[in-house]
TORVO-404139 format. One record per residue (C-alpha): x, y, z. Coordinates in steps of 0.5 Angstrom, whole numbers, padded with zeros to 4 digits, always signed. Example, Ala and Ser with C-alpha at 12.3 -4.5 7.8 and 13.67 -1.06 7.14 Angstrom:
+0025-0009+0016
+0027-0002+0014
REM end
This chain:
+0004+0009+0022
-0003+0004+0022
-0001-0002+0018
-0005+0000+0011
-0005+0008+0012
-0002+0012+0006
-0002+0020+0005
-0002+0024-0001
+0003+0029-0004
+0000+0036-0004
-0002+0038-0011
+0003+0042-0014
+0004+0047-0020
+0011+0048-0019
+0016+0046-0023
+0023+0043-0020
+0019+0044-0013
+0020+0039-0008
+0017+0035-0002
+0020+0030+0003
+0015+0026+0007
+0019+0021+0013
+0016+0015+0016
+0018+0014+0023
+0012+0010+0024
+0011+0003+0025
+0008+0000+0019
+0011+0002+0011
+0005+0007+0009
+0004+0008+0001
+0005+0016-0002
+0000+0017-0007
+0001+0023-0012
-0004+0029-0014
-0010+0026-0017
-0008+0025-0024
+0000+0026-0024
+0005+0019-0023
+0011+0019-0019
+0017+0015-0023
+0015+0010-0028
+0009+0008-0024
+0002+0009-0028
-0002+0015-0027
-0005+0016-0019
+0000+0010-0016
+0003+0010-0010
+0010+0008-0008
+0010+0004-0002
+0015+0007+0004
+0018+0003+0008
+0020+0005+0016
+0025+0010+0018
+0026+0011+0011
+0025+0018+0008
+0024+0020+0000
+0024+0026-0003
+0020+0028-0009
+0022+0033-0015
+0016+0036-0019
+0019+0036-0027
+0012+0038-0029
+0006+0039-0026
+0005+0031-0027
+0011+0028-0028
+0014+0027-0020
+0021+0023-0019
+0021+0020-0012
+0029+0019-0009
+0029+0013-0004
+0034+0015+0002
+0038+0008+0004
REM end
């Protein structure tokens, strides 16, 4: 990935649907949620920074509320 990039989560009105996004790229990347939803605690439309060679996965509890799960 080029240092500064990001990507953003497809936009989801399924409950308990999940998405895996992988950074095998040089470079951490930030994953940003739909417009208007928020992974984690995080505030609303905030990305969470992926480090490289780290997976995470993300579970939709409502079509806004995203838990990301970081691999080791």
């Amino acid at each position: 990935a080029a240092a500064g990039s990001g990507v953003i989560l497809t936009p989801n009105n399924l409950t308990s649907d999940c998405q895996i996004v992988f950074n095998g790229g040089a470079n951490p990347v930030v994953v940003y949620p739909p417009l208007g939803s928020q992974i984690n605690s995080l505030t609303t439309n905030a990305g969470i920074t992926l480090a490289t060679n780290t997976a995470i996965a993300f579970w939709w509890l409502t079509n806004t509320q995203i838990i990301g799960v970081l691999s080791a």
